[in-house]
C-alpha positions, 0 to 999 in steps of 0.5 A: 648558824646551823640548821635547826629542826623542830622535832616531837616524839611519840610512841606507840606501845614502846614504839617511838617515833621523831615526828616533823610537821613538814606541811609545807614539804620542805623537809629533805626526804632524800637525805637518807642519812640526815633521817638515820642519824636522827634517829640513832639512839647515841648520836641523834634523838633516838626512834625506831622511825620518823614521820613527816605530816604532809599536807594533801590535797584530798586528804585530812594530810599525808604520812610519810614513814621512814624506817630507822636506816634513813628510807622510806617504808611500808606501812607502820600501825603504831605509827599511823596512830601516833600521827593522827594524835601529832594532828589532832594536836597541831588542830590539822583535824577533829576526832575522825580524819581520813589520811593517805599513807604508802599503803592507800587511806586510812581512817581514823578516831580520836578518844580520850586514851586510845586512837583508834586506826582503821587498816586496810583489807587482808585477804591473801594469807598463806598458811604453812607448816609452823607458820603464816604469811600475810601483808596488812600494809607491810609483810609479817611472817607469824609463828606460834611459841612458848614461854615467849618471855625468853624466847630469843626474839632477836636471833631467831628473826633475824634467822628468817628475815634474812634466810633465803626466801626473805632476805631480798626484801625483807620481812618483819618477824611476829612471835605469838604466845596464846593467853586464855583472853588474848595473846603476846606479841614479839616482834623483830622489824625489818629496816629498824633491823631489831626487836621492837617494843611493839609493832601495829601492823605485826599484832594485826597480823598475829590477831589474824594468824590466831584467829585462824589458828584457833578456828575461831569465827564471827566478828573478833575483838581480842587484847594483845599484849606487847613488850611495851604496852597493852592494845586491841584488834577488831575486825570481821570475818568474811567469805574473802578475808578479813575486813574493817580492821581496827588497831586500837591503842595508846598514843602519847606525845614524849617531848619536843625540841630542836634538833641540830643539823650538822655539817 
């Protein structure tokens, strides 16, 4: 008989994701085809990535993030809040945890129609002509547009993800419309290599970019809207930076089933 793994799917926002309750870590994390496989949309499940829930030692438990080409990544907001909900489901924690991710800790509450996901500190933020640079657990490149409803997100990011500065390492992509009460986001991800529906630690980083590009200050609280869904970003502004940032949004459990391994 072949090998068989019990699977969930989530997503965050239209960002989905092949949850596996791996507590005992006995799953193959190295097999980095066994993951891209899964999570090819025609031969496997289909996910933008996957995460395995760890057992730790002097955490609630561990994430473990890989991207949709089978390796492991930097840190995913989305995908930090569906795993808290895949947790609080499986009774590994209440309705606030703390966990260990790529990135450092992170904490974390669980509401009624929203997780809420604490991220770590921003302070290092480049700000050049027509764009910024900025890490909130996984690097973002952040440009202002128009009319973002048809504005090729696939092409111009892919265009700055593999230009010369970018193109070793990589980097997301964050196109950023202004609204009157919030902002749209688009993004383009590096190692799903694609335009995702929604991206956490993206619209972090464009709530930033567009607190600083509209001058604003004091504490913040702004809607972002995302191809796939509505979320929210808190944080406070202080003489280093940003700090007790929030990503707030929906978490929703899809399905479970049995994937089999092929030979």
């Amino acid at each position: 008989m072949k090998e068989t793994i019990h699977f969930y799917k989530y997503h965050g926002t239209g960002n989905d994701f092949i949850m596996i309750d791996d507590w005992e870590k006995h799953f193959d994390a190295e097999n980095h085809k066994l993951i891209s496989l899964m999570c090819d949309r025609r031969f496997g499940i289909g996910g933008d990535g996957l995460i395995l829930l760890q057992n730790h030692e002097s955490y609630d438990f561990e994430m473990k993030y890989f991207n949709a080409n089978g390796y492991e990544g930097s840190m995913c907001g989305n995908g930090g809040r569906c795993i808290v909900a895949f947790a609080h489901f499986l009774g590994k924690i209440g309705k606030k945890t703390s966990f260990l991710a790529v990135d450092g800790p992170h904490e974390a509450k669980v509401g009624k129609s929203a997780i809420e996901l604490k991220m770590l500190e921003v302070s290092a933020i480049e700000k050049a002509d027509g764009f910024f640079f900025m890490d909130t657990g996984s690097p973002h490149y952040v440009r202002f547009v128009e009319n973002l409803a048809n504005f090729d997100v696939f092409d111009e990011g892919r265009k700055i993800r593999y230009s010369d500065r970018f193109k070793e390492k990589g980097t997301n992509v964050n196109f950023v419309e202004p609204e009157p009460d919030g902002i749209k986001v688009a993004t383009y991800e590096r190692g799903v290599e694609d335009e995702t529906l929604s991206c956490g630690t993206g619209i972090v980083a464009s709530t930033i970019a567009h607190y600083i590009h509209s001058s604003a200050s004091g504490d913040y609280d702004l809607p972002v809207e995302a191809k796939g869904g509505n979320l929210k970003v808190k944080f406070k502004k202080t003489s280093n930076g940003f700090e007790d940032i929030w990503l707030i949004g929906p978490a929703v459990q899809v399905f479970e089933g049995e994937y089999r391994v092929q030979s």
